[in-house]
C-alpha positions as CSV (number, residue, x, y, z in Angstrom):
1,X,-20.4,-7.0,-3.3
2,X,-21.0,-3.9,-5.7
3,X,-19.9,-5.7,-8.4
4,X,-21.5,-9.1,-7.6
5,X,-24.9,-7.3,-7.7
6,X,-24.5,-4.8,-10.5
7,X,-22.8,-7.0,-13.0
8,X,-23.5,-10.5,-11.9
9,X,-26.9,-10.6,-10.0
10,X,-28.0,-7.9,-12.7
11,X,-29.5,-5.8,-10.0
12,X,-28.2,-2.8,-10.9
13,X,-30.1,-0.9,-7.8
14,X,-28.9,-2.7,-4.9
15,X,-25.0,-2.3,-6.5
16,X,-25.7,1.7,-7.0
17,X,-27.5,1.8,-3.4
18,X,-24.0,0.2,-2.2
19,X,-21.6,2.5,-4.0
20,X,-24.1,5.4,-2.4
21,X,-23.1,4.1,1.0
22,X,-19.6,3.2,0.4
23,X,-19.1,7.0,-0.6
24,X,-21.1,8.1,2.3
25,X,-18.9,6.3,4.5
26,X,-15.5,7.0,3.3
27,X,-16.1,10.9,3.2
28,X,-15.7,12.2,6.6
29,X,-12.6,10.5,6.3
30,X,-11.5,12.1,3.0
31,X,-12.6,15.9,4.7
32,X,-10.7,14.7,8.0
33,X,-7.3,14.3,5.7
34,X,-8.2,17.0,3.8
35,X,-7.8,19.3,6.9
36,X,-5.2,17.9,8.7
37,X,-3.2,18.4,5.7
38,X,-4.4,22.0,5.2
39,X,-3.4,23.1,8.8
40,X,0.2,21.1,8.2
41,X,0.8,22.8,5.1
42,X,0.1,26.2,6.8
């Protein structure tokens, strides 16, 4: 959909607005694994 928009649709605000929430998204998840694997390596 990123793509599609950015490259395609040539609305390059609406594809950087969805790689904004994308990332927003996935990071609690990255800080989640990020910690877990902290407290196993320890």
């Amino acid at each position: 959909m990123m793509y599609d928009w950015s490259f395609r649709a040539g609305d390059f605000n609406r594809g950087a607005t969805v790689a904004i929430v994308i990332m927003v998204a996935v990071m609690p998840i990255m800080v989640w694994n990020i910690r877990n694997a902290r407290r196993e390596r320890d």
